[in-house]
C-alpha positions in Angstrom: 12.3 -43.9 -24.9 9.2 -43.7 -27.4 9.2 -40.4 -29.1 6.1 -38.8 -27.4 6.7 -39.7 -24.2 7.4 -37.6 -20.8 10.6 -38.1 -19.4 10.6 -38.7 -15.3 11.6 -35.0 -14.4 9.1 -33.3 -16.7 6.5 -36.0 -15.1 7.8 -34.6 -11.6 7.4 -31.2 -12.5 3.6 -31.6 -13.3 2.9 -33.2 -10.7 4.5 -30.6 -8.0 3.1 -28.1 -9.8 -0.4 -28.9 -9.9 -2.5 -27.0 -7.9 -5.3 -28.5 -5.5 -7.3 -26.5 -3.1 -6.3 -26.7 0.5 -6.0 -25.1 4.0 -3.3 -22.6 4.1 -1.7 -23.1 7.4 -0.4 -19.9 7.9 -3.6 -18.0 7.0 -6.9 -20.2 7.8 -8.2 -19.7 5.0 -8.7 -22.4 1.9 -6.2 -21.4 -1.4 -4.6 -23.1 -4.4 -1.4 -24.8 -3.4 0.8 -26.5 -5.1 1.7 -30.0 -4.5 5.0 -28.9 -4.1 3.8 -26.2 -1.5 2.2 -28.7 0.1 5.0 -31.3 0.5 7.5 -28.2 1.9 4.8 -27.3 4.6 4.5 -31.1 5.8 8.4 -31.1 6.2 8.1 -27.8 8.0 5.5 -29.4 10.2 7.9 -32.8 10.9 10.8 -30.6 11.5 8.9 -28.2 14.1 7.7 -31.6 15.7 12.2 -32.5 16.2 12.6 -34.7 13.1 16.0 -33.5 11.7 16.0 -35.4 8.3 12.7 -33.5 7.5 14.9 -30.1 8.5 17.2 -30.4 5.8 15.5 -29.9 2.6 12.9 -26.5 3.5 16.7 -25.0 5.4 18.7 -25.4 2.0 15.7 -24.2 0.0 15.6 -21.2 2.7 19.1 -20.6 2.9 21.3 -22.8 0.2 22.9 -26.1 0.8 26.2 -25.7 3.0 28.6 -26.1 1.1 32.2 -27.7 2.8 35.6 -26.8 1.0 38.9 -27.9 2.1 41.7 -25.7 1.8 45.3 -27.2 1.1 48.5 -25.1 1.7 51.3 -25.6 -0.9 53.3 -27.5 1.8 51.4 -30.2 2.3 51.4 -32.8 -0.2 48.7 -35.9 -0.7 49.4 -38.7 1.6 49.3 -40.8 -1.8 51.6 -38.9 -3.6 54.6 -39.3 -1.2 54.4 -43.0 -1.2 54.3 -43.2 -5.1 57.7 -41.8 -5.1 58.5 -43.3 -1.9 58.4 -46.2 -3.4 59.5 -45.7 -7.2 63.0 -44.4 -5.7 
């Protein structure tokens, strides 16, 4: 990359976080929002209309991503493991 040039995230951060004057939904009334606000409200909008991709991204900003774990005892043993040494005895 040329010295003196923006890399893609800063570029991405700019733009989300330049500020335009628009119709808060909530209120009525015309502010300054982001174009990040703006892109989180149009996903609220799709998700209130059932689209369940569009749900996704304004729940885990809300609430975190889910995150799944999975929990193995000391008696169980890989599936892989056992036929390594199945096989090398």
């Amino acid at each position: 990359m040329k010295k003196g040039l923006l890399n893609r995230k800063t570029i991405a951060r700019e733009y989300l976080a330049f500020l335009q004057e628009e119709v808060y939904p909530l209120t009525g009334i015309k502010e300054l929002l982001s174009k990040e606000d703006m892109i989180t409200l149009a996903l609220i909008h799709k998700a209130k209309k059932g689209d369940l991709n569009a749900c996704k991204a304004p729940m885990d900003s809300a609430d975190g991503a889910v995150k799944q774990s999975i929990e193995v005892t000391q008696g169980e043993t890989p599936i892989f493991k056992q036929l390594d040494i199945e096989v090398i005895e």
